[in-house]
C-alpha positions as CSV (number, residue, x, y, z in Angstrom):
1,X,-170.3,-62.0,-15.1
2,X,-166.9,-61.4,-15.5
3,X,-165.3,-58.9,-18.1
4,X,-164.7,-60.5,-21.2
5,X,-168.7,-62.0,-20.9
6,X,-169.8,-57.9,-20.2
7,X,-167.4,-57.5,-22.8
8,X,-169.5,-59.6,-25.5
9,X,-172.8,-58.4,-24.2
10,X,-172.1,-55.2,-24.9
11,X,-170.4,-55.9,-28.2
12,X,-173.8,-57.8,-28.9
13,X,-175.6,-54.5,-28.2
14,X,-173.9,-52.0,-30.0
15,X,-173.5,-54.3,-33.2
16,X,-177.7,-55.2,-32.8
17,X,-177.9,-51.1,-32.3
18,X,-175.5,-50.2,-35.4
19,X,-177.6,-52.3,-37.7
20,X,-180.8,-51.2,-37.1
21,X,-179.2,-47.7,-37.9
22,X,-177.6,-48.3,-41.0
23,X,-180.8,-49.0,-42.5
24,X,-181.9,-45.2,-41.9
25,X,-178.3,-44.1,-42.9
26,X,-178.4,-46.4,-46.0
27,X,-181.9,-45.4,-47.4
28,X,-180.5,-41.3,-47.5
29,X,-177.3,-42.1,-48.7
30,X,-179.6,-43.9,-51.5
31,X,-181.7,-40.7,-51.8
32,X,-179.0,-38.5,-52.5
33,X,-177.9,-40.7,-55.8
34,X,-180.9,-42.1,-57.1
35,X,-182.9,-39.0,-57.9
36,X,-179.7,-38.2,-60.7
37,X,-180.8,-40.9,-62.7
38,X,-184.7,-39.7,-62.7
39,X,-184.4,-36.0,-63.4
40,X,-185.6,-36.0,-67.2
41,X,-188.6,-38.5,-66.3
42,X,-189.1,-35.7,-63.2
43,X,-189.3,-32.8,-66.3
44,X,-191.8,-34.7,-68.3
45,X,-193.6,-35.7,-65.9
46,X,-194.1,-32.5,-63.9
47,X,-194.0,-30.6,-67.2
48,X,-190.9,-27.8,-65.7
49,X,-188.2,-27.2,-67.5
50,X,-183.9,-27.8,-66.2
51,X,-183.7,-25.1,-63.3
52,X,-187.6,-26.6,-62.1
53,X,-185.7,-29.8,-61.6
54,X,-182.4,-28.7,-60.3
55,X,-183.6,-27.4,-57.4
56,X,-185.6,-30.7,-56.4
57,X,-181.8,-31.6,-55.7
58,X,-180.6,-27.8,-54.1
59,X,-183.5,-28.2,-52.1
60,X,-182.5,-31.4,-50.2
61,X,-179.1,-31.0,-50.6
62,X,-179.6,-26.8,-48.6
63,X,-182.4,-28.5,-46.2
64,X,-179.3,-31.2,-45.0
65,X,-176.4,-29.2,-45.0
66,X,-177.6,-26.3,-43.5
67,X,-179.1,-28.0,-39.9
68,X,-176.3,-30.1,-39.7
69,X,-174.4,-28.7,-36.6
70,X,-177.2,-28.3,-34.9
71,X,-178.5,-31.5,-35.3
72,X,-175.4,-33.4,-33.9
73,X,-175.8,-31.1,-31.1
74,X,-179.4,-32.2,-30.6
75,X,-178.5,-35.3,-30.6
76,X,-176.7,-34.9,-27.2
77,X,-178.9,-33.0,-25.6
78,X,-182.0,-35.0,-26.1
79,X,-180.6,-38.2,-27.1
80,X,-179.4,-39.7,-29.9
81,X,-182.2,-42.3,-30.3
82,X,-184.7,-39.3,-29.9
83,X,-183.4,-37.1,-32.5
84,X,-182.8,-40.4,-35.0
85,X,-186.1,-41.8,-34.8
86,X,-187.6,-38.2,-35.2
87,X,-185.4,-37.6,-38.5
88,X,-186.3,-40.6,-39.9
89,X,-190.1,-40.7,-39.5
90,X,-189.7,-37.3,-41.0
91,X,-187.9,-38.7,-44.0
92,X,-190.1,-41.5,-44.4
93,X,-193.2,-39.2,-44.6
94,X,-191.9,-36.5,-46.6
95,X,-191.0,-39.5,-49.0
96,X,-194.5,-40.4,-49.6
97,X,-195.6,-36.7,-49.9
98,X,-192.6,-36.5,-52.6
99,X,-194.0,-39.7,-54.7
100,X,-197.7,-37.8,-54.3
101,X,-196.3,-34.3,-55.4
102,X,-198.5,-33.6,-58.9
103,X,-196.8,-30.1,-59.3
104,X,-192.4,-29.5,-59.3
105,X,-193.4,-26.6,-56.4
106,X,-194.8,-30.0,-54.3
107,X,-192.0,-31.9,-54.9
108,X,-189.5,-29.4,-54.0
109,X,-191.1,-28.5,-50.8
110,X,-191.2,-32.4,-49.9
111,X,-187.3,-32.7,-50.4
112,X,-186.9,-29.5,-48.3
113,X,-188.5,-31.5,-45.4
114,X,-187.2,-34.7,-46.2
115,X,-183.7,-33.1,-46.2
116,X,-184.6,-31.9,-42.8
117,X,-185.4,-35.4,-41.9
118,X,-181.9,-37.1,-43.5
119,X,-179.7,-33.7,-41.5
120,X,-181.1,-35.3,-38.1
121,X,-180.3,-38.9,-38.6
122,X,-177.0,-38.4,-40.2
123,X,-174.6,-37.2,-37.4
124,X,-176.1,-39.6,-35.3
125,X,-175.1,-42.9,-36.7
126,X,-171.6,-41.5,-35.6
127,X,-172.3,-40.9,-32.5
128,X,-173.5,-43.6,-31.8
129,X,-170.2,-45.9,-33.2
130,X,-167.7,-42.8,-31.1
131,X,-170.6,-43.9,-27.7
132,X,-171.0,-47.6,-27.9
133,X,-167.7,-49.3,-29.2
134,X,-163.9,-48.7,-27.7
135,X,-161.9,-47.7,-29.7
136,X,-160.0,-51.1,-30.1
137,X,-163.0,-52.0,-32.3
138,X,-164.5,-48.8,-33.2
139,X,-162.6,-49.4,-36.5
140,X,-164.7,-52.6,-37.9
141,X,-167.8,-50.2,-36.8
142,X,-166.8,-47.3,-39.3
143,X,-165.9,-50.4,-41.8
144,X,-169.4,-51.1,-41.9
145,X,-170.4,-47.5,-41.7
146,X,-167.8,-46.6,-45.0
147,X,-169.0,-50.2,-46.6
148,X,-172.6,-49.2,-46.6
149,X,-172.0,-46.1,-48.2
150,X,-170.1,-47.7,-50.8
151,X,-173.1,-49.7,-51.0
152,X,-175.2,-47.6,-51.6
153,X,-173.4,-45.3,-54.4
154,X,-173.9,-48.5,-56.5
155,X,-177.9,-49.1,-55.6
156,X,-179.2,-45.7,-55.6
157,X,-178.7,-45.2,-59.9
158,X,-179.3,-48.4,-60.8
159,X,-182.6,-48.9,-58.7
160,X,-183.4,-45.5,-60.2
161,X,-182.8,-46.4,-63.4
162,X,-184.8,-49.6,-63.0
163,X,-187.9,-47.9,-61.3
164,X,-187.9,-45.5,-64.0
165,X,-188.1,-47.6,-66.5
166,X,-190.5,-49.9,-65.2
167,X,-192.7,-48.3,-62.6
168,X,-192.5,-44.5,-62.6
169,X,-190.3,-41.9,-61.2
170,X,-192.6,-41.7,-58.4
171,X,-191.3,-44.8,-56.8
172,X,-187.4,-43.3,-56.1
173,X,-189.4,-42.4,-53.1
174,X,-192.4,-44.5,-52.6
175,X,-190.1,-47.4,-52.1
176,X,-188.4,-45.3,-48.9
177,X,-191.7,-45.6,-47.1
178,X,-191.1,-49.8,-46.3
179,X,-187.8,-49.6,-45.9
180,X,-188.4,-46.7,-43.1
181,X,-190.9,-48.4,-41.4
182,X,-188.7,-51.5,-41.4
183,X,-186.0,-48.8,-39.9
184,X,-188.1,-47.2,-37.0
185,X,-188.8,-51.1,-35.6
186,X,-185.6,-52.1,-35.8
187,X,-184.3,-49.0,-34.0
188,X,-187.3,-48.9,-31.2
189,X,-186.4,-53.5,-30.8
190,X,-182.3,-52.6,-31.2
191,X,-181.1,-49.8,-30.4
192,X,-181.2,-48.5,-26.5
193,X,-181.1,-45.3,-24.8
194,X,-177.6,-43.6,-24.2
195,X,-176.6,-40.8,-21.3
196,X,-177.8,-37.1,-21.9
197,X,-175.9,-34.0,-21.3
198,X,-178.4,-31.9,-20.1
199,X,-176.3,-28.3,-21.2
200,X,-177.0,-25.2,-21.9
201,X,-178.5,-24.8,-25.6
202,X,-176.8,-21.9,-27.4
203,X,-179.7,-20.4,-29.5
204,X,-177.7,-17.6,-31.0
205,X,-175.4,-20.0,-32.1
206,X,-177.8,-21.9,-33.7
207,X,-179.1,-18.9,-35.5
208,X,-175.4,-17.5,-36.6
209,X,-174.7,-21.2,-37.8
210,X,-178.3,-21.7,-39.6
211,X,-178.7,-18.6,-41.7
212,X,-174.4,-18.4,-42.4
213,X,-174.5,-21.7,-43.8
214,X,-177.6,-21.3,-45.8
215,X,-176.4,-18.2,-47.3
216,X,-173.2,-19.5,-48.7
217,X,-174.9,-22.8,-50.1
218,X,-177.3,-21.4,-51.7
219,X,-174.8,-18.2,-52.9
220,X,-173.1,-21.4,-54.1
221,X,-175.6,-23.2,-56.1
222,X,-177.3,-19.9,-57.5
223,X,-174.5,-18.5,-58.9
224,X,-173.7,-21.8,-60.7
225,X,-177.2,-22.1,-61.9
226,X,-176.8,-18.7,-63.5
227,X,-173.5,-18.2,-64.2
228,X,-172.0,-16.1,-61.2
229,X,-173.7,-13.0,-62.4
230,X,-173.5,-10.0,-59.7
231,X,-177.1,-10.5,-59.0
232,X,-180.0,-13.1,-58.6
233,X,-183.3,-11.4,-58.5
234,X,-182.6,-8.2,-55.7
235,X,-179.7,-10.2,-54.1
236,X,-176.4,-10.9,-55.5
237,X,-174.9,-14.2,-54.9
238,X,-171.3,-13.2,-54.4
239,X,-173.1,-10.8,-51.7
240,X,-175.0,-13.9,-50.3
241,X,-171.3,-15.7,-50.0
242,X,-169.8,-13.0,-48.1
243,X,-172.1,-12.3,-46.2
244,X,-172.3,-16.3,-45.3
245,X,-168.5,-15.9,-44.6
246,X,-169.0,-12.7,-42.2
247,X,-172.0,-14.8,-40.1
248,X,-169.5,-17.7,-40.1
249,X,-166.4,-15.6,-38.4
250,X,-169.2,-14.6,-36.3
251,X,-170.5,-17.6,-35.4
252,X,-166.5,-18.4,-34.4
253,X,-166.4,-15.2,-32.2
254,X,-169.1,-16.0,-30.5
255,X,-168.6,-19.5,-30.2
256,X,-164.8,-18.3,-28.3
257,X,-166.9,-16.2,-25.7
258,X,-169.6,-17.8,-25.0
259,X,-169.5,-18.7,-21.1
260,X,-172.2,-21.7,-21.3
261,X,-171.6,-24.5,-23.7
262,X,-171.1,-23.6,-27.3
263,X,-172.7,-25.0,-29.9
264,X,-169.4,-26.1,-31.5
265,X,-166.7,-26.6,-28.9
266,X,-163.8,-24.9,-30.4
267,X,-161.6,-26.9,-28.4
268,X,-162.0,-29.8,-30.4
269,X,-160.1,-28.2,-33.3
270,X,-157.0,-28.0,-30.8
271,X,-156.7,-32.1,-31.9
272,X,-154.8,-32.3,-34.6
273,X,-156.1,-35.5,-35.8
274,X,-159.7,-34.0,-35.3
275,X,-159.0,-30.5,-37.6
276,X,-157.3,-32.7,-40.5
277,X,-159.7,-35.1,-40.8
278,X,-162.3,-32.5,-41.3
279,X,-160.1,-31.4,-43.9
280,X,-159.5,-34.3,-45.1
281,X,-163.1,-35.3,-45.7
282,X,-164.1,-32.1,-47.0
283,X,-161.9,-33.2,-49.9
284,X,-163.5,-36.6,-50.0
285,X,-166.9,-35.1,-50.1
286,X,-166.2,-32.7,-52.9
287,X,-164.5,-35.3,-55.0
288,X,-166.8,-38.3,-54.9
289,X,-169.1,-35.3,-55.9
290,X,-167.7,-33.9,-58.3
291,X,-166.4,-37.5,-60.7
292,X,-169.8,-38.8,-60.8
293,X,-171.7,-36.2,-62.9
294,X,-169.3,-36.0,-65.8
295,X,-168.6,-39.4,-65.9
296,X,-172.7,-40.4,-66.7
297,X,-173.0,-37.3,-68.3
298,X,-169.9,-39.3,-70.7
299,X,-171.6,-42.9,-70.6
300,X,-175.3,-41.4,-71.6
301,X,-174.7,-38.4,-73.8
302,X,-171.6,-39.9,-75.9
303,X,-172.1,-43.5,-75.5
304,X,-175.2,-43.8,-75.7
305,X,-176.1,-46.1,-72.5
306,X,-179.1,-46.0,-70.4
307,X,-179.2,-44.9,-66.9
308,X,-179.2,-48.1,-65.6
309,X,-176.4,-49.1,-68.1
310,X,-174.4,-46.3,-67.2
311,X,-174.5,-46.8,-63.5
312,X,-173.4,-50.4,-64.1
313,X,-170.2,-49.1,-66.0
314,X,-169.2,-47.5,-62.4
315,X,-170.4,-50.4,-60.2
316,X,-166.8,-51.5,-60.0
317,X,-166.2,-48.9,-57.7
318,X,-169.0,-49.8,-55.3
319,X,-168.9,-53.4,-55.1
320,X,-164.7,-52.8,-54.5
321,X,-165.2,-50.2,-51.8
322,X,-168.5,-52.6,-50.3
323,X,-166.4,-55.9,-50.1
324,X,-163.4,-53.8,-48.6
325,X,-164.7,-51.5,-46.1
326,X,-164.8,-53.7,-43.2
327,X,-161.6,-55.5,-44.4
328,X,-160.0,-52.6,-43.7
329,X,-162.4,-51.1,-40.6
330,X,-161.2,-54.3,-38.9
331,X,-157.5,-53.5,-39.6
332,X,-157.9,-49.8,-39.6
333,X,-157.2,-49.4,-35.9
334,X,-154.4,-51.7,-35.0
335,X,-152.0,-49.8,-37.1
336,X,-151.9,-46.2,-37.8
337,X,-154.8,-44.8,-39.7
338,X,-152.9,-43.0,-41.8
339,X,-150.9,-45.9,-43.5
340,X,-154.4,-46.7,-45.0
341,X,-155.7,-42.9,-45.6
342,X,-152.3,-41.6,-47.7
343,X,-152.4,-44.9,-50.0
344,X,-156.6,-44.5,-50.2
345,X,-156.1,-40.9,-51.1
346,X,-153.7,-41.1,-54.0
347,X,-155.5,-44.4,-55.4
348,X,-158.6,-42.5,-55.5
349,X,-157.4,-39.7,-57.2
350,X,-155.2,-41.1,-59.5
351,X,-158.2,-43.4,-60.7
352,X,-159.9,-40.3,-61.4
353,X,-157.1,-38.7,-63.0
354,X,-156.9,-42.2,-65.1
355,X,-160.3,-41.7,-66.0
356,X,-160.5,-38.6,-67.1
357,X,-157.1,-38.7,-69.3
358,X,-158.6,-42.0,-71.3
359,X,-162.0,-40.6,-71.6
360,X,-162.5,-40.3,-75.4
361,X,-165.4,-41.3,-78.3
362,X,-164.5,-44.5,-78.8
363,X,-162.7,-46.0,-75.8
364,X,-162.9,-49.6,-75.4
365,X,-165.8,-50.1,-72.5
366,X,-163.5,-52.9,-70.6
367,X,-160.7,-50.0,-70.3
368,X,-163.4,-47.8,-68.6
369,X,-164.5,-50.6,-66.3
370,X,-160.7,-50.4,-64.9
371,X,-160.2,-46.8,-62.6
372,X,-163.5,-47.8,-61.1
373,X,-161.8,-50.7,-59.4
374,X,-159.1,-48.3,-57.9
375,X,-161.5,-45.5,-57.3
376,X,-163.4,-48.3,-54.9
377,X,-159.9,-49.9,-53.3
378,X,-159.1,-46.1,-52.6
379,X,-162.6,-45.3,-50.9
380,X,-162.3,-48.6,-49.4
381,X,-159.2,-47.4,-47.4
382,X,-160.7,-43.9,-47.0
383,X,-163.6,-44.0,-44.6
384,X,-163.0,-45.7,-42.0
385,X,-159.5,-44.5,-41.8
386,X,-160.5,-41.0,-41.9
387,X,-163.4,-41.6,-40.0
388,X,-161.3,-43.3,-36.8
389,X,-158.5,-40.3,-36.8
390,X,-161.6,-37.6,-36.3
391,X,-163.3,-39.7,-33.5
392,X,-161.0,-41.2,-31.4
393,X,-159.7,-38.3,-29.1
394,X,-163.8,-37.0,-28.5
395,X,-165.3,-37.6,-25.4
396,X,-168.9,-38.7,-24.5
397,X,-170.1,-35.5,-23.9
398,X,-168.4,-34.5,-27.4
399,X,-169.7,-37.1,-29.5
400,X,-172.5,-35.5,-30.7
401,X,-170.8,-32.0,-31.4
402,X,-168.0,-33.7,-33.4
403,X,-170.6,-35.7,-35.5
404,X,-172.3,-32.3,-36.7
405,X,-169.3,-30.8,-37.6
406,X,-168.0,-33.9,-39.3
407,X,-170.8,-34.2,-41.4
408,X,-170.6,-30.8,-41.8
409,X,-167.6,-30.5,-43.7
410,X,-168.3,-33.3,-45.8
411,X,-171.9,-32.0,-46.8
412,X,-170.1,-28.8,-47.7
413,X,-166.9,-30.4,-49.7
414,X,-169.9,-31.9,-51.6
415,X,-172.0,-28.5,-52.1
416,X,-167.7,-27.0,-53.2
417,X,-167.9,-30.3,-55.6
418,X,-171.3,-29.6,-57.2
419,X,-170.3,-26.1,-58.2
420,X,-167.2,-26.7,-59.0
421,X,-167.7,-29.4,-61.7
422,X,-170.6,-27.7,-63.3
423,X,-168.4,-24.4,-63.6
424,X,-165.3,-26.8,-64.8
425,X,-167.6,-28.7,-67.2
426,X,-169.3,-26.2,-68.8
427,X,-165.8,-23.9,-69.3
428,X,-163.9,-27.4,-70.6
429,X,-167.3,-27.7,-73.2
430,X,-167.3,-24.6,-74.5
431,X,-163.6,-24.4,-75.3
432,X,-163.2,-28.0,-76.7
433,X,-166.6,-27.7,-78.6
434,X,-165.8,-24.3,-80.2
435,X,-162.0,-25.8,-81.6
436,X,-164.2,-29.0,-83.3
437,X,-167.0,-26.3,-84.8
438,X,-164.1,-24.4,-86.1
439,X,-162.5,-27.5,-87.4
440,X,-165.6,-29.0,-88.8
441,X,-166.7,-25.8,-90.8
442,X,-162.7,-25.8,-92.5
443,X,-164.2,-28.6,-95.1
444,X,-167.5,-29.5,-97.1
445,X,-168.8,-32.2,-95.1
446,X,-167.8,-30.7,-91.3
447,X,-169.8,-27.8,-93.1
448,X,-172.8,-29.9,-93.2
449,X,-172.3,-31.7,-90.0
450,X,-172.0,-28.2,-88.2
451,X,-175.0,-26.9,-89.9
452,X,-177.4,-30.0,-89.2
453,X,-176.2,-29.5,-85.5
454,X,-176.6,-25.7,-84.9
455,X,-179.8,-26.5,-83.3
456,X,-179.0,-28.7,-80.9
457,X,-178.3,-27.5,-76.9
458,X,-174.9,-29.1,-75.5
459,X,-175.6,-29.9,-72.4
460,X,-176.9,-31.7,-69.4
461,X,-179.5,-34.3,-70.8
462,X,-179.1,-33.1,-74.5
463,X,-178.0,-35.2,-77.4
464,X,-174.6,-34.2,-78.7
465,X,-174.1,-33.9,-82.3
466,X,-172.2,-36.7,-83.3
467,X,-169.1,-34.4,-84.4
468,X,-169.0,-33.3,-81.1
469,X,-168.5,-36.4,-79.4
470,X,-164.5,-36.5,-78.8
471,X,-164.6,-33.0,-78.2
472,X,-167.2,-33.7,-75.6
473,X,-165.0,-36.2,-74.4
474,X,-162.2,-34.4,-74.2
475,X,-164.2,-31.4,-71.9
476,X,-165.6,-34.0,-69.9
477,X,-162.3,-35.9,-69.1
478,X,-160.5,-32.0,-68.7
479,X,-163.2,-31.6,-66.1
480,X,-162.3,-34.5,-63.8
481,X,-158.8,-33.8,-63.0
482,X,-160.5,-31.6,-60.5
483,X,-161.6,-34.1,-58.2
484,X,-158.4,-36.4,-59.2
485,X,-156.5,-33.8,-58.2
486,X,-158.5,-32.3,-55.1
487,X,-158.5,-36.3,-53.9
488,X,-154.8,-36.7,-53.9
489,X,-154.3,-33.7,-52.3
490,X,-156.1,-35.5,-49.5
491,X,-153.1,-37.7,-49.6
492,X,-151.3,-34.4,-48.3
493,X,-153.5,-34.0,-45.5
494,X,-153.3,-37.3,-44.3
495,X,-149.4,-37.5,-44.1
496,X,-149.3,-35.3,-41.2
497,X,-152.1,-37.0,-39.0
498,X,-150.7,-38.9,-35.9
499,X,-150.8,-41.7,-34.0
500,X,-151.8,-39.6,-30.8
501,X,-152.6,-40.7,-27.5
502,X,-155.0,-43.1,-25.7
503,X,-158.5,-42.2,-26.8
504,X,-160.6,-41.0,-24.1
505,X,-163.9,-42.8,-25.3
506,X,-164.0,-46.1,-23.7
């Protein structure tokens, strides 16, 4: 067999391989969306009030960001395929047990495991696109990867919506246990065994990592949830966040003396490329957070649309970034990545900005339908540029490691983006809402209007007062030059990655 046939066998391989994985990687990607769209069925149905089901999303969303670095480094030293397969018969299970749960206390328990589930699979699809393809084509392999999350932004609310509406909450997860069966055959038929690197396992590490990143998460999301006050219950969440930070420089100490191999080799940050991508992503992550929930929160609350409605008003974006992705992952690495990261950056954003600055009671629905098409050319451009620029110096035996902390950084820019928003949001509200009430009560009739809405609750899931709606509108847009702006500043980053040398992953 000569090279160019070992050449297309192993091409044949590694695309058979990635396949069967993007299922898995799909149906969490999926998970993490669609249970948005069911939260008030979730209330009714489980009879608990807004904080019961905000923490059946803090729940996955601490049980995958915390593990992550770990589980990349898992991944390399039992295998890849090992730690996949494990994650994701964990996921499928805890799925079912979250359809069964009859109490809110059930079902966030289940999402704690099945967030433990999705925190092993994810790093792993990465590693293995860094293990099995060169470089030369490693880009049309993170086109794939960045087109199926695309994908997936635009299935997970709408097949929420429509299960809601016809079937029950309850199948958001009962429909993961098919598609994760299908998964763990097509990873056992497609997807081989790769090399170990039987190291060392640095435990401490794993401890200093585990409890520093669950206590600036959840100092994170508690303080949001009740409004950054010095203390939740006997421990304060400011002191949870600093005393995240404090394991974290730690954590770095020891990871710079450790004599056997760290669980985050801190030589990897000496590549440029590798340190602002991270950066980079953890932009991405807390932007493509932070837009979604105050544009639905616009569609539903002042427009009046359904879930599935609302989630159709942004499928632009998806069905853009889905077409794209491997346009661009095929492109991606025979020029430099950043002449598709800077331009993806600054379209994204400035979609969002669009958004945000035309976002008013009565705007035309076909000029909404139009910064979604931007948004998904920009996040078209994004992954798989970004991704390429953070892999393509790693090694084998650093493929796993580089994985954790990739996803990492992009599970935290998303934890940064959830707070964030809801901090912007509900600052934007109160301010715009209090001018309108002030206006309104000035004459007879705002008098009226102000007076037949005193009653009703601004907020997440509640109906605005219809004299409220363009001040809603207003807040909400205000709100989303964060991301818009936090996006293009990803543009920044990009600028200064570089071409750099040959990769040394063959």
């Amino acid at each position: 067999m000569n090279k160019t046939d070992a050449e297309a066998a192993q091409d044949k391989i590694a695309w058979g391989a990635l396949w069967a994985l993007v299922i898995g990687f799909f149906m969490i990607l999926v998970d993490s969306t669609i249970v948005s769209t069911a939260m008030p069925a979730i209330m009714s149905g489980l009879d608990t009030d807004i904080n019961g089901v905000i923490w059946v999303n803090s729940a996955y969303l601490l049980a995958f960001a915390v593990p992550l670095l770990i589980t990349g480094r898992l991944g390399d030293r039992f295998g890849p395929r090992t730690i996949f397969l494990i994650g994701l018969f964990v996921f499928t299970a805890s799925s079912l047990w979250c359809g069964l749960s009859s109490s809110v206390e059930s079902l966030i328990i289940a999402r704690v495991v099945q967030g433990l589930g999705a925190s092993m699979m994810s790093p792993q699809t990465m590693t293995f696109i860094t293990r099995m393809f060169p470089y030369a084509r490693r880009g049309a392999a993170m086109g794939v990867w960045g087109a199926v999350a695309g994908i997936a932004t635009l299935v997970g609310p709408i097949l929420g919506g429509i299960f809601v509406d016809t079937l029950g909450w309850e199948w958001i997860f009962f429909v993961n246990v098919p598609v994760g069966i299908l998964a763990i055959w097509r990873v056992f038929l497609k997807v081989p065994e790769l090399p170990r690197h039987s190291h060392s396992f640095d435990w401490l590490g794993v401890g200093l990592s585990a409890v520093a990143m669950f206590l600036l998460v959840f100092g994170i999301q508690e303080g949001n949830g009740h409004d950054w006050q010095a203390f939740i219950g006997p421990i304060g969440s400011w002191h949870m966040i600093v005393a995240g930070i404090v394991l974290l420089v730690l954590f770095v100490i020891w990871q710079a003396k450790i004599k056997a191999e760290p669980l985050v080799p801190l030589g990897l940050f000496k590549d440029r490329n590798f340190s602002l991508a991270n950066v980079a992503i953890t932009f991405m992550g807390l932007a493509i957070t932070a837009m979604s929930f105050p544009m639905i929160l616009y569609l539903q609350s002042v427009r009046g649309l359904t879930p599935t409605l609302s989630a159709l008003m942004l499928a632009p974006m998806a069905v853009v970034a889905g077409v794209l992705a491997p346009i661009v992952g095929k492109n991606v690495s025979k020029v430099e990545a950043k002449f598709f990261a800077i331009p993806g950056f600054f379209l994204f954003g400035a979609a969002i900005t669009a958004y945000g600055l035309i976002l008013r009671e009565d705007t035309p629905f076909w000029v909404l339908l139009i910064p979604p098409v931007f948004m998904g050319l920009g996040s078209a451009m994004i992954w798989p540029s970004v991704s390429l620029t953070a892999t393509r110096d790693l090694g084998q035996a650093d493929a796993g490691a580089g994985s954790g902390i990739y996803n990492t950084t992009r599970q935290v820019g998303a934890v940064l983006g959830s707070a964030l928003i809801a901090l912007m949001m509900e600052s934007r509200i109160s301010a715009e809402s209090q001018k309108a009430l002030e206006a309104a009560a000035s004459s007879a009739q705002g008098a009226a209007s102000v007076a037949s809405g005193a009653g009703s609750e601004v907020g997440m899931g509640a109906v605005v007062p219809e004299f409220l709606h363009q001040a809603f509108s207003l807040a909400l847009g205000q709100a989303l030059l964060l991301p818009g702006l936090i996006a293009m500043a990803g543009a920044i980053v990009a600028l200064f990655f570089r071409k750099g040398a040959k990769p040394k992953s063959k």
